[in-house]
N, C-alpha and C positions, 0 to 999 in steps of 0.2 A: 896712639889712637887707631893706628891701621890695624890691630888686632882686635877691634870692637867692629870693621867695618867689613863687609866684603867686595872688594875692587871688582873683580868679573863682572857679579850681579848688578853694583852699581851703574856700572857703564852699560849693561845690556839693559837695564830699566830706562837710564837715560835715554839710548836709542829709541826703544821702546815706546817710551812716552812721549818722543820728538816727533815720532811719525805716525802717531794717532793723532786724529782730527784735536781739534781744542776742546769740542763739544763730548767728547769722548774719551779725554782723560782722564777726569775725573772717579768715571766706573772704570776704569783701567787702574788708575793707581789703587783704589780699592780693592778689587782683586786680587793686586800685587800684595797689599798690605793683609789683606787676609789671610792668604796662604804663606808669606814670608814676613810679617810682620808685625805691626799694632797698629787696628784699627776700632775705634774704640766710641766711633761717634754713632749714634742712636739712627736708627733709618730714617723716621721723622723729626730730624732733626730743629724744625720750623719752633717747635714747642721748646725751645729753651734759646733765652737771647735775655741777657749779653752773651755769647758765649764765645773762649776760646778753643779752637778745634785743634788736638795732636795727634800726629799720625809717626812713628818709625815706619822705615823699610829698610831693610840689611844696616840695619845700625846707622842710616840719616835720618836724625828726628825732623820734624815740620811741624809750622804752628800755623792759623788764621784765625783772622775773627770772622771772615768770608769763606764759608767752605769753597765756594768756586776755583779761591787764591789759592788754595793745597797744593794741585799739582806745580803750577809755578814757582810755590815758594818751595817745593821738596826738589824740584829738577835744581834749583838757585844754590841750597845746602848741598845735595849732592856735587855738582860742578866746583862751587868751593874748595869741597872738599877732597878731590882730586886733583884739583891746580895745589894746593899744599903740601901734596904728597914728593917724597924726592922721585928723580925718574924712575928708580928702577923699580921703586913700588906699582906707580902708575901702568906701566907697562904689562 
């Protein structure tokens, strides 16, 4: 799996993401997912419900049916999946 993911960017997103407001993750992780990613949900998003939202960033997929829940639940995947890793990957 660590050849589909990028460990560097991973961890610097995670920083990243930890020390932006909470109110301001959201357009952060967007960002992120724009230029390094898959972001795929519609700007006006309000116009479609039920919906579930996915986003990849360096190869951690994320899911919500609450866009607000994204960032949390990508930083949750991410951390995952760096604690899984052996050390000298993580490193």
């Amino acid at each position: 799996m660590t050849h589909d993911v990028d460990i560097p960017r991973i961890q610097a997103a995670l920083t990243l993401l930890s020390d932006v407001s909470p109110e301001a993750r959201l357009l952060q992780l967007e960002n992120l997912c724009v230029n390094n990613g898959s972001w795929s949900i519609p700007k006006n998003h309000s116009d479609y419900s039920p919906v579930l939202y996915e986003i990849s960033l360096f190869g951690v997929p994320a899911i919500a049916d609450d866009i607000e829940r994204l960032p949390d639940n990508w930083m949750r995947a991410a951390r995952n999946i760096l604690r899984g890793l052996p050390a000298r990957d993580a490193a």
